[in-house]
C-alpha positions in Angstrom: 69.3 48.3 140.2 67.3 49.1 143.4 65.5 52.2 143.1 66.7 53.5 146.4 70.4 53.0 144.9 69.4 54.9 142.0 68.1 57.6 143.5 71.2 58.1 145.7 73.2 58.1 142.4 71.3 60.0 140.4 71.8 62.6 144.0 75.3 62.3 143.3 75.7 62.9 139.9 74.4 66.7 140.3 77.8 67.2 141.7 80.0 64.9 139.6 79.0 64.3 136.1 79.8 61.5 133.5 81.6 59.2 136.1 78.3 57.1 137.2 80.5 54.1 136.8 82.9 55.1 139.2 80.8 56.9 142.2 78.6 53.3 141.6 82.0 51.5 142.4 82.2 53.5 145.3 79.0 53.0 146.8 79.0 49.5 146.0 82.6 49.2 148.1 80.6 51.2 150.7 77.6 49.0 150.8 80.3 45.9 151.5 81.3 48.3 154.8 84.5 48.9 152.9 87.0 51.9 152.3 88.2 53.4 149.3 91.3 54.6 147.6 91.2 56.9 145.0 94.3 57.6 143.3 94.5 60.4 140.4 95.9 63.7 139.3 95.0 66.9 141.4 91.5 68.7 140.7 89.3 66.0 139.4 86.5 66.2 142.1 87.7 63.2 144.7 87.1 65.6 147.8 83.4 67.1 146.0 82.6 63.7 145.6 83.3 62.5 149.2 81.5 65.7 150.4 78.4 64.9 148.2 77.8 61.5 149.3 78.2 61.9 152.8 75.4 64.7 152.2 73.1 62.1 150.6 73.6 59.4 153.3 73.4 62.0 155.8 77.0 61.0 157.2 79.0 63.2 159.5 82.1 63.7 157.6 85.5 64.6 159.0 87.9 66.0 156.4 91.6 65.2 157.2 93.9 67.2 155.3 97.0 64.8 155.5 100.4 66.6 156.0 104.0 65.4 157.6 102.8 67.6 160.5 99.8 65.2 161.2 100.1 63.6 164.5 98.3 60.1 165.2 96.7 61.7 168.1 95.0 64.1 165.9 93.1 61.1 164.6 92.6 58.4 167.3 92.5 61.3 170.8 94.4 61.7 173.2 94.2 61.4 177.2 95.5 64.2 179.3 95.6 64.5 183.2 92.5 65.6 185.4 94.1 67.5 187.9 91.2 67.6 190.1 90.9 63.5 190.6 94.8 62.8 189.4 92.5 60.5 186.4 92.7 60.6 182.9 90.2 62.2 180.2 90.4 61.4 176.7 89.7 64.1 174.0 88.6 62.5 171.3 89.9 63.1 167.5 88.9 63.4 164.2 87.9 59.4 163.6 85.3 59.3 167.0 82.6 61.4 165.4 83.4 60.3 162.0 80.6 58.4 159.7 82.9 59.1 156.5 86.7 60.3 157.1 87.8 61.6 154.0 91.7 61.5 154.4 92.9 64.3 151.5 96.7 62.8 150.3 96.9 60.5 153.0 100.5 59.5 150.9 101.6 63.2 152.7 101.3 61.8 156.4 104.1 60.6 158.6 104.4 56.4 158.5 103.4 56.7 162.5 100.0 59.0 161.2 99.0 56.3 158.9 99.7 53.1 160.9 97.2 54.6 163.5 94.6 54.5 160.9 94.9 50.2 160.9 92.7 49.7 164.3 90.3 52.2 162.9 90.1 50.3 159.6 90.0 46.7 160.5 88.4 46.8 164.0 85.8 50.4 163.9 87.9 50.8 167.0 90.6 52.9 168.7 93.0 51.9 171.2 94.5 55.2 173.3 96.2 54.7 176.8 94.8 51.2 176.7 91.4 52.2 176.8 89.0 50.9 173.4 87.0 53.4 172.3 84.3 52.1 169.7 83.9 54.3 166.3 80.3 55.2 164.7 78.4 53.1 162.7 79.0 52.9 159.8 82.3 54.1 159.6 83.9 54.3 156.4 87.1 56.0 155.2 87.3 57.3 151.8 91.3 58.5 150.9 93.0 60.7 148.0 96.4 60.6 146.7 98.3 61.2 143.6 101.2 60.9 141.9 101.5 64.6 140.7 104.0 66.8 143.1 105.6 63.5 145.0 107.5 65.6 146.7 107.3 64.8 150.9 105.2 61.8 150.0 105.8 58.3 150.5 104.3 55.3 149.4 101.1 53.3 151.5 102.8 50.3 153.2 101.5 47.6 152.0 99.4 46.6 155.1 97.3 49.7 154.7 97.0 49.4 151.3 95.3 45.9 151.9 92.6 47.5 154.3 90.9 49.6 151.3 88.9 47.2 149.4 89.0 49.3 146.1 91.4 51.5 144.6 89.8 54.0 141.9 90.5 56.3 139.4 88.0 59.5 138.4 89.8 60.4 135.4 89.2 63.8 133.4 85.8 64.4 132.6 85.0 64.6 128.9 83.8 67.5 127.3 80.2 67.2 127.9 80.8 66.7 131.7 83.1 69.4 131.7 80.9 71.8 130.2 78.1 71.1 132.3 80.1 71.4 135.3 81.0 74.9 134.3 77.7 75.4 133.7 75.8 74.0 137.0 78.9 76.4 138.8 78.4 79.7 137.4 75.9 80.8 140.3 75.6 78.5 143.0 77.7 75.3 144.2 75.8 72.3 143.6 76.8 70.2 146.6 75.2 72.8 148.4 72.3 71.4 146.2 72.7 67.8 147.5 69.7 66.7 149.4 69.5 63.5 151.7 68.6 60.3 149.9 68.7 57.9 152.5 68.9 57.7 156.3 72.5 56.1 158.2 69.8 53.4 160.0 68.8 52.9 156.1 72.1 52.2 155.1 73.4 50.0 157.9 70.1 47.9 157.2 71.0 47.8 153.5 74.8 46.5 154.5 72.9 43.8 156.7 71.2 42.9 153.8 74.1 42.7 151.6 75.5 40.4 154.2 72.7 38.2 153.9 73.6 37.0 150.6 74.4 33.6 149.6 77.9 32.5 148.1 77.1 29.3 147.8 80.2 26.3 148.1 81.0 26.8 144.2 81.4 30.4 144.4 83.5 30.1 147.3 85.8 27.6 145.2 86.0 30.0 142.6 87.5 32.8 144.8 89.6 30.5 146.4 91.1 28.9 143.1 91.4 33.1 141.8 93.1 33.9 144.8 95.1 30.9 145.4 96.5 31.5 141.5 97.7 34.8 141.8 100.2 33.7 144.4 101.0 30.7 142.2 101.6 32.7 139.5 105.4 33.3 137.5 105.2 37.3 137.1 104.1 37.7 140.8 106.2 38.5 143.8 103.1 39.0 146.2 99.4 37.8 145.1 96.2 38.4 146.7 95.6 37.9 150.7 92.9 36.2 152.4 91.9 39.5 153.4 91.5 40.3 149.6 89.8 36.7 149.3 87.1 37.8 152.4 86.8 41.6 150.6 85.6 40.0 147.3 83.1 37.5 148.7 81.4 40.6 150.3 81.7 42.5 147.4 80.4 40.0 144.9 77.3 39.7 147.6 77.2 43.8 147.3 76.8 43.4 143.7 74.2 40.5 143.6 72.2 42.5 146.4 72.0 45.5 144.0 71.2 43.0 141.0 68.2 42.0 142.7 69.2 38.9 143.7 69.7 37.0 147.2 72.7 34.5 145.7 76.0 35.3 144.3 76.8 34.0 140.7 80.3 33.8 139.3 79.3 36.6 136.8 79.4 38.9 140.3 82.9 37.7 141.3 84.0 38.9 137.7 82.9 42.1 137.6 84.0 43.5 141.0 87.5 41.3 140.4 89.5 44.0 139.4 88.6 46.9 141.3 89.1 44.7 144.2 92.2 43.0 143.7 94.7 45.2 141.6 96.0 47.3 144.7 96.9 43.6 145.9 99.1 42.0 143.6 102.7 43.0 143.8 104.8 41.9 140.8 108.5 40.8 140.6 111.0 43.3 139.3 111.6 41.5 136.1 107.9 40.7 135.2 107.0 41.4 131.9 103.2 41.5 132.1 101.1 44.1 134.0 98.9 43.7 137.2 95.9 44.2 134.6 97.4 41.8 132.6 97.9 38.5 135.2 94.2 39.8 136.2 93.0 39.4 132.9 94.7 36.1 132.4 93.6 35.0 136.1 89.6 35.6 134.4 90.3 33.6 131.6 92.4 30.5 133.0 90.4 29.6 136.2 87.9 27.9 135.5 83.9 30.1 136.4 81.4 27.8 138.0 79.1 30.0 135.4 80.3 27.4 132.8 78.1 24.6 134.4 74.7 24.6 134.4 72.2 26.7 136.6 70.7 24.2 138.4 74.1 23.3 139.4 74.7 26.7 140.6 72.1 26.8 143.0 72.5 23.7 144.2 
């Protein structure tokens, strides 16, 4: 792994302990200029964790706390009349200054709060009065919710739910974590211990970077023939979208990029598959199998241009 990544992790991990596979998930989503759902039970350290990494990339972080009270234009701005010239003047909201918006329970929010986080999302852009008002770079949202209280929530529409490339889980820690957690806490917070690991410029050159990786014509087939199947396929009332197909090229090239190495191999494609497609497929109601399941079986069916021989590959 790059050393720069490592560092950055090994930053994060004074405030989150035991999950390195998850917060390297995350920053690997991040380095692919995507956004990231995490979906667990209350107290598990989603919010420390956004706090701490925008801390190490020296981000600007906005916290939204989402409630049904939440109005769009709390988010995007809003214009109001200069009396003096009979113009307008917008006053910006929470996603203009934003490098990292961490949306706490977004599932709390009004459907009209979260639709005007699309534009934001897919364009780095909002739209008020007509006017387009570009957002920082990079931007990237990271959002909680969970299933625990579901009382005045409501489920993502699906055409949000498509914008996040991953949806994650922290879990409970295990007992060592745990007890060093309660340890590093008994005097000091450590995210106040957080120190910056790398610059914003740094990280927008290493997302260029990222970018620059090859997916060659037989790793392109692959995600096309993994994607195409999963709308094919008899338990599935909704498979994966061409957005999905476009989030898992990038995110394959995140992973080779942090492998070392300036081509994507099917190997890549595998191992970020998951993370970056479950939130996608919908099943029918009478389905027997599980999203993890068709995944698995979508792995182990379609054929992995791994199979044939390097020089093939990098051809």
């Amino acid at each position: 792994m790059r050393p720069e990544f490592e560092k950055l992790l090994a930053e994060i991990e004074k405030v989150i302990a035991g999950k390195r596979d998850v917060i390297q998930k995350i920053l690997t989503a991040m380095l692919a200029d995507g956004h990231v759902l995490l979906d667990d039970v209350p107290g598990v350290g989603k919010t420390t964790l956004a706090v701490a990494i925008s801390r190490a990339m020296d981000l600007n972080c906005k916290r939204v706390q989402f409630t049904p009270d939440v109005l769009p234009s709390d988010l995007v701005g809003f214009s109001m009349v200069d009396r003096q010239n009979g113009g307008l003047n917008y006053h910006e909201g929470a996603l203009n200054s934003a490098h990292l918006l961490l949306g706490d329970e977004i599932n709390r929010a009004s459907s009209k709060t979260q639709s005007a986080l699309l534009e934001a999302m897919e364009e780095r852009q909002v739209t008020v009065d007509g006017v387009t008002h570009p957002l920082q770079r990079p931007f990237l949202v990271i959002a909680t919710q969970n299933s625990v209280g579901a009382a005045g929530t409501q489920f993502l529409p699906y055409a949000q739910i498509d914008r996040f490339l991953m949806r994650l889980s922290l879990g409970y820690p295990d007992y060592a974590a745990q007890m060093e957690m309660l340890r590093n806490r008994q005097s000091v917070n450590p995210v106040d211990r957080v120190q910056r690991v790398i610059t914003r410029d740094e990280w927008i050159q290493m997302q260029a970077k990222a970018r620059q990786v090859t997916s060659r014509e037989a790793i392109l087939d692959y995600i096309t023939r993994l994607t195409m199947a999963s709308r094919e396929h008899a338990a599935v009332e909704v498979g994966i979208s061409p957005r999905g197909a476009l989030f898992l090229d990038r995110t394959a090239k995140a992973h080779a990029f942090l492998d070392g190495r300036d081509y994507v191999t099917g190997s890549d494609v595998q191992a970020v598959f998951r993370d970056v497609c479950a939130h996608r497929v919908l099943l029918k109601a009478d389905a027997v199998q599980t999203v993890d399941g068709v995944l698995n079986e979508l792995l182990d069916t379609v054929d992995n241009p791994d199979r044939h021989s390097r020089g093939l590959l990098k051809r």
